[in-house]
Backbone bond lengths (Angstrom), bond angles and torsions (degrees), N, CA, C in turn:
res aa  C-N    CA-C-N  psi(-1)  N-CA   C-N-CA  omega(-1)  CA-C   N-CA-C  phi
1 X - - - 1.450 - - 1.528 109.00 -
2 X 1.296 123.11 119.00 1.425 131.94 155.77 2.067 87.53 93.79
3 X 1.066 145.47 15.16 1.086 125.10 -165.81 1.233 117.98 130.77
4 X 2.022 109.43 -37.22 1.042 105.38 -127.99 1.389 98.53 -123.51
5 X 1.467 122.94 117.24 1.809 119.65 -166.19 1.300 124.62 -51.65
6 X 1.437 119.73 142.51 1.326 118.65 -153.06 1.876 115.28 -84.42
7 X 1.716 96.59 -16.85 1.687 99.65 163.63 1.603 113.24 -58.86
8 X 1.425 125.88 -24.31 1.236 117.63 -167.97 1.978 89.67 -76.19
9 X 1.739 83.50 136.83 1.297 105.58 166.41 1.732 127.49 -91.77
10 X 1.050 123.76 159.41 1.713 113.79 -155.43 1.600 87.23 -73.33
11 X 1.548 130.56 -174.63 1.217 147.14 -178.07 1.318 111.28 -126.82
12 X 1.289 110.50 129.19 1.697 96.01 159.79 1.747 122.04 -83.22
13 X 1.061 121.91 -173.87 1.516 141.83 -166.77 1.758 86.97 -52.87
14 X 1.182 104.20 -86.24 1.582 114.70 -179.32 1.451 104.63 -37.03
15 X 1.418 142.82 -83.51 1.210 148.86 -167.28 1.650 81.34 -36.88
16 X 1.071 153.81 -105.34 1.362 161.25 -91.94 1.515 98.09 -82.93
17 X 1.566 108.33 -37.74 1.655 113.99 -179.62 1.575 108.97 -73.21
18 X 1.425 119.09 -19.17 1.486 104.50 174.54 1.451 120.43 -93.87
19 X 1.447 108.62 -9.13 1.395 126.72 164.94 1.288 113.24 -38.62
20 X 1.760 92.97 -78.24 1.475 112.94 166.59 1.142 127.74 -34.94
21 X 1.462 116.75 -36.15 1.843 118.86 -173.88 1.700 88.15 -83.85
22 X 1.077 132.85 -27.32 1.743 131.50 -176.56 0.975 104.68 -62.37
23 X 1.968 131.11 -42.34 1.048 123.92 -143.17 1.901 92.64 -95.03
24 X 1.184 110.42 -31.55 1.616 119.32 177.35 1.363 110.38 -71.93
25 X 1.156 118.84 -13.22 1.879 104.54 163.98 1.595 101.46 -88.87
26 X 1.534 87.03 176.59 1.271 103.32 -164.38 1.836 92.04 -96.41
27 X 1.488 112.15 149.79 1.399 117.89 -152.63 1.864 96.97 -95.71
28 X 1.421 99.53 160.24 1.322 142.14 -56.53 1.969 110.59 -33.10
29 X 1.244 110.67 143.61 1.296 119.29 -163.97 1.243 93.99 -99.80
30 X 2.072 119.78 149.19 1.220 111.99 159.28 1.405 117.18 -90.57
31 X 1.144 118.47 177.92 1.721 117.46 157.24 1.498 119.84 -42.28
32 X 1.158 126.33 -50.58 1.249 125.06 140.11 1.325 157.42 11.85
33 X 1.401 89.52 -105.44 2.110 108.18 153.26 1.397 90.81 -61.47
34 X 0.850 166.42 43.47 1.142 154.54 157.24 1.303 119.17 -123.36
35 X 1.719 122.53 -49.57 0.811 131.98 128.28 1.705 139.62 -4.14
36 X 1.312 96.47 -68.45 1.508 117.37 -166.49 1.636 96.73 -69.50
37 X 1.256 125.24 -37.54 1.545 127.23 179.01 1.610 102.72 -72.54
38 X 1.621 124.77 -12.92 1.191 98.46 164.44 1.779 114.37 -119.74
39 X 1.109 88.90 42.96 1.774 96.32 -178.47 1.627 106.02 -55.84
40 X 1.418 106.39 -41.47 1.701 108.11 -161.57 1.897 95.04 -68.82
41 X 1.246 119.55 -8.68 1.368 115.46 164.89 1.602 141.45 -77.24
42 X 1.262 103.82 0.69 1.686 137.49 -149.85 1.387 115.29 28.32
43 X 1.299 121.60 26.28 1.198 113.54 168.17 1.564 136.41 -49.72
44 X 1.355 119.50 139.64 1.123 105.56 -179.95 1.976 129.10 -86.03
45 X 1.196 113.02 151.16 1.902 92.05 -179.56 1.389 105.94 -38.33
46 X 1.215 153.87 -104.73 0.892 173.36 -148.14 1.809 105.78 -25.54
47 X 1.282 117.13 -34.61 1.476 145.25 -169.47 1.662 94.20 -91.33
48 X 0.962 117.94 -31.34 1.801 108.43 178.90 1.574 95.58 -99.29
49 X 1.234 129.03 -71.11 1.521 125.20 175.89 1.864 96.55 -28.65
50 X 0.931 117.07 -45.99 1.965 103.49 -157.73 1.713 93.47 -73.67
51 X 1.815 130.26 -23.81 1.233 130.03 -170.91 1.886 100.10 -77.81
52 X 1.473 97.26 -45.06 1.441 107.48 171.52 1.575 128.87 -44.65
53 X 1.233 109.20 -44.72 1.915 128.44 152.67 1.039 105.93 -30.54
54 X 1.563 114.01 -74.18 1.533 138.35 -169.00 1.578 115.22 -40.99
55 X 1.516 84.22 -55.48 1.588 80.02 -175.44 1.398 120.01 -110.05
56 X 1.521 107.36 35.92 1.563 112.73 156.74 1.753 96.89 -116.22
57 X 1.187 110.29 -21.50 1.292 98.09 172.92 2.200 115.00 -61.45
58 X 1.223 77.76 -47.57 1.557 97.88 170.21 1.661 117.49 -48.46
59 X 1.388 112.61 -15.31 1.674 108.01 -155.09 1.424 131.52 74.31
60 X 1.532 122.59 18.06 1.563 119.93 -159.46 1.277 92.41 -96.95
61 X 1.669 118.36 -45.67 1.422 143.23 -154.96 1.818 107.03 -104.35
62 X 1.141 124.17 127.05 1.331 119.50 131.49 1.666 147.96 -66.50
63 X 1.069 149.53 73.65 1.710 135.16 -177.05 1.121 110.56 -55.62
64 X 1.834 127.20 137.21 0.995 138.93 135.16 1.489 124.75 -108.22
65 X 1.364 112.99 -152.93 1.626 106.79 171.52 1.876 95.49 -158.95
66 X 0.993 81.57 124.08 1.888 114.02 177.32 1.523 112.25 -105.24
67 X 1.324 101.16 94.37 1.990 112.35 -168.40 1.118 105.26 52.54
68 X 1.586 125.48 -114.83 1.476 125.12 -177.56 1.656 115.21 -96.60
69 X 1.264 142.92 31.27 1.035 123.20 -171.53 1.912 86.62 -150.37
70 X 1.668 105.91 163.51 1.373 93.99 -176.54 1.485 96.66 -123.22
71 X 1.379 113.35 162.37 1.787 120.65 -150.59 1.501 100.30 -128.33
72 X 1.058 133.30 141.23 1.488 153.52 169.02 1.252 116.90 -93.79
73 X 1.519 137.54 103.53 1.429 143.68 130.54 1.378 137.79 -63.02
74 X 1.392 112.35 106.61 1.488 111.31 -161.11 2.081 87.67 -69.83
75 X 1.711 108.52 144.38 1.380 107.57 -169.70 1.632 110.00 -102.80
76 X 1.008 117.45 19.59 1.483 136.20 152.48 1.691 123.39 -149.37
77 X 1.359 103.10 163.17 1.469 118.61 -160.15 2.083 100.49 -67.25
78 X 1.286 109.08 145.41 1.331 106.41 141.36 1.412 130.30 -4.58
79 X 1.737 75.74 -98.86 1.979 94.41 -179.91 1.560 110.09 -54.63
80 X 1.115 123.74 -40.67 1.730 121.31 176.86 1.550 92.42 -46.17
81 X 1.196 143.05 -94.10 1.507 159.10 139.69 1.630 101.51 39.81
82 X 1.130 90.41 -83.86 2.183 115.16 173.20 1.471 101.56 -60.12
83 X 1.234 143.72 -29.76 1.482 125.21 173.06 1.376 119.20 -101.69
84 X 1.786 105.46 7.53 1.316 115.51 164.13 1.888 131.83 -84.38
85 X 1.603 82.28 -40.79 1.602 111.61 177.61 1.767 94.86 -67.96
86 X 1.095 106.20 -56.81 1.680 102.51 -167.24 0.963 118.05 -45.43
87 X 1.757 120.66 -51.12 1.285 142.28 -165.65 1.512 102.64 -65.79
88 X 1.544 114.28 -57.87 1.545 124.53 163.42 1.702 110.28 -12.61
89 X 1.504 100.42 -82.98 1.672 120.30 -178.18 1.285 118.22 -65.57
90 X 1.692 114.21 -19.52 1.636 106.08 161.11 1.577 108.91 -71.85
91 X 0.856 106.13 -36.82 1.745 93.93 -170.69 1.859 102.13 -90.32
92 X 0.931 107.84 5.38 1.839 105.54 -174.68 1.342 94.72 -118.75
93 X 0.910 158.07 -15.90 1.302 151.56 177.66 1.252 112.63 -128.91
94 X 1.504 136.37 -37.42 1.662 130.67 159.37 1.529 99.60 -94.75
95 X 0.845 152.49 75.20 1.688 149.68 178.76 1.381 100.16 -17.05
96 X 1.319 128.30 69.59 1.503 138.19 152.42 1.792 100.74 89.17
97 X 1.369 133.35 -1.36 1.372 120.69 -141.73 1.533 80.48 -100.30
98 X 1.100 136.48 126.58 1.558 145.64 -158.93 2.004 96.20 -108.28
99 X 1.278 113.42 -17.43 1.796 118.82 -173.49 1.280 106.85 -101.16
100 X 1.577 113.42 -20.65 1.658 121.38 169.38 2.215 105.08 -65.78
101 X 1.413 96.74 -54.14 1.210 121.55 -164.17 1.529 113.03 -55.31
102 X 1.430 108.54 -46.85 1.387 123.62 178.15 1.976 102.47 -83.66
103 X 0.832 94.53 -21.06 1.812 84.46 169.71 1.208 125.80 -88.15
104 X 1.399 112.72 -36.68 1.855 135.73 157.27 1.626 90.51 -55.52
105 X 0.974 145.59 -46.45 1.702 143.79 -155.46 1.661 97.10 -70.16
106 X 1.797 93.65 -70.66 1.379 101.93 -176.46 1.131 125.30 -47.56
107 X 1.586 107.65 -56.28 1.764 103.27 -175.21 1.269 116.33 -55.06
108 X 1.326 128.09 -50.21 1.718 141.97 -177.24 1.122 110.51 -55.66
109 X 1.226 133.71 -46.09 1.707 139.19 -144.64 1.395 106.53 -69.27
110 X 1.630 102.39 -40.66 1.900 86.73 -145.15 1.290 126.25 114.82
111 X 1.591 130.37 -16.74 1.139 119.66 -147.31 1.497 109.26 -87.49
112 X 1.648 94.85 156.02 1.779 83.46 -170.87 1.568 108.80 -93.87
113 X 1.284 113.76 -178.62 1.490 105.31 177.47 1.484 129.05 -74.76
114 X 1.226 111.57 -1.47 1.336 106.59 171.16 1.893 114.91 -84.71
115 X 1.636 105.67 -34.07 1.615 119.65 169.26 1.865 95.32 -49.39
116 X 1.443 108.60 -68.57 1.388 104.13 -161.52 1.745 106.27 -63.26
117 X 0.920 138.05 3.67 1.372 130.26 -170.89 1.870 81.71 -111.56
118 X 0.797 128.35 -40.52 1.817 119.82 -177.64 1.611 99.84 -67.31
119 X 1.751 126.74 -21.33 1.264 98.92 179.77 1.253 90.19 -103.97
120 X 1.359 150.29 -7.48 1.408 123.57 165.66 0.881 132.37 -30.88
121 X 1.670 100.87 -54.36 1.548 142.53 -153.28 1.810 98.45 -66.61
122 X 1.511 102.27 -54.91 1.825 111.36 -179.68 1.316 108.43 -64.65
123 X 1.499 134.79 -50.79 1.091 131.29 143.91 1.340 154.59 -0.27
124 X 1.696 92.51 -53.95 1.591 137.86 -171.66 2.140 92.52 -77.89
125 X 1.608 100.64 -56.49 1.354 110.48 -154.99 1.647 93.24 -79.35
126 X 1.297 109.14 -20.82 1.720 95.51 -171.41 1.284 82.95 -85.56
127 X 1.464 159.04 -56.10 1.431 126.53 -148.73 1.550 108.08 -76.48
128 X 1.204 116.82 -8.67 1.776 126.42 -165.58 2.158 82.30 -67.62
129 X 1.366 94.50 -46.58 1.436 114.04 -166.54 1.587 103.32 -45.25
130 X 1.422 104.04 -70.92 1.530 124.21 -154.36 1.924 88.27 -56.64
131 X 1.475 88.04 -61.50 1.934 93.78 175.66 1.630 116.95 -47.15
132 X 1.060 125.59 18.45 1.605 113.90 -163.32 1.313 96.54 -119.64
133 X 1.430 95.48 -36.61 1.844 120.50 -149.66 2.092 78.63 -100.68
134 X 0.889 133.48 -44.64 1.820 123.34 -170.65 1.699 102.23 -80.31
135 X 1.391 116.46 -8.01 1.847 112.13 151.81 1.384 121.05 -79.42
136 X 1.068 106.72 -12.55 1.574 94.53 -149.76 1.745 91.09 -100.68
137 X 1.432 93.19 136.51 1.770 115.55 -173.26 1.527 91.66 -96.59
138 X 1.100 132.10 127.37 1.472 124.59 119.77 1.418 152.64 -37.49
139 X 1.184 105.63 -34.50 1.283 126.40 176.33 1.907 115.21 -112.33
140 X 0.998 109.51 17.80 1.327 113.38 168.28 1.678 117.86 -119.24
């Protein structure tokens, strides 16, 4: 669904935060670097290695082993990840309406005017897009 292979199993809250610390090391990650990005959590080693299980058991993660220690590859991108979750909560919480979502975003958020002029701008370039691609004939 959305990209995103259907063996992967959903995540909980926790699983998703060590993801995140996977995806911020530099690849393949040990237990470790991995670790160390969640120090401000006090977790213990043993408490990130058992999330690490989880989410190779899950399909999120790959294990290998690099000389003596074994390394984690998250098995999809970030942004794949973030345009999965979004898409999820656009259609589960705005029932798909993407102009409801971004107006609920805008008004609530905070954003300053330089944020809202960067999503104009993406905005701006995807309809230039959609419009470029709804001229163009094939057969002419």
């Amino acid at each position: 669904m959305y990209g995103i292979p259907d063996r992967l199993r959903p995540l909980s809250a926790a699983e998703e935060q060590v993801l995140l610390a996977v995806w911020s090391c530099k690849q393949p990650a040990s237990r470790r670097d991995i670790g160390e990005k969640l120090a401000a959590k006090g977790w213990r080693p043993a408490t990130v290695l058992n999330f690490l299980y989880r989410l190779e058991d899950k399909g999120w993660v790959k294990s290998g082993k690099e000389q003596n220690r074994n390394t984690y590859t998250p098995t999809l991108t970030k942004r794949a990840y973030g345009v999965w979750t979004m898409r999820q909560r656009l259609d589960t919480v705005f029932g798909g309406d993407l102009a409801e979502a971004v107006r609920a975003l805008v008004s609530e958020s905070g954003c300053s005017q330089s944020q809202l002029e960067q999503a104009m701008a993406v905005l701006e370039e995807k309809h230039a897009e959609v419009e470029e691609y709804d001229l163009y004939d094939p057969y002419g």
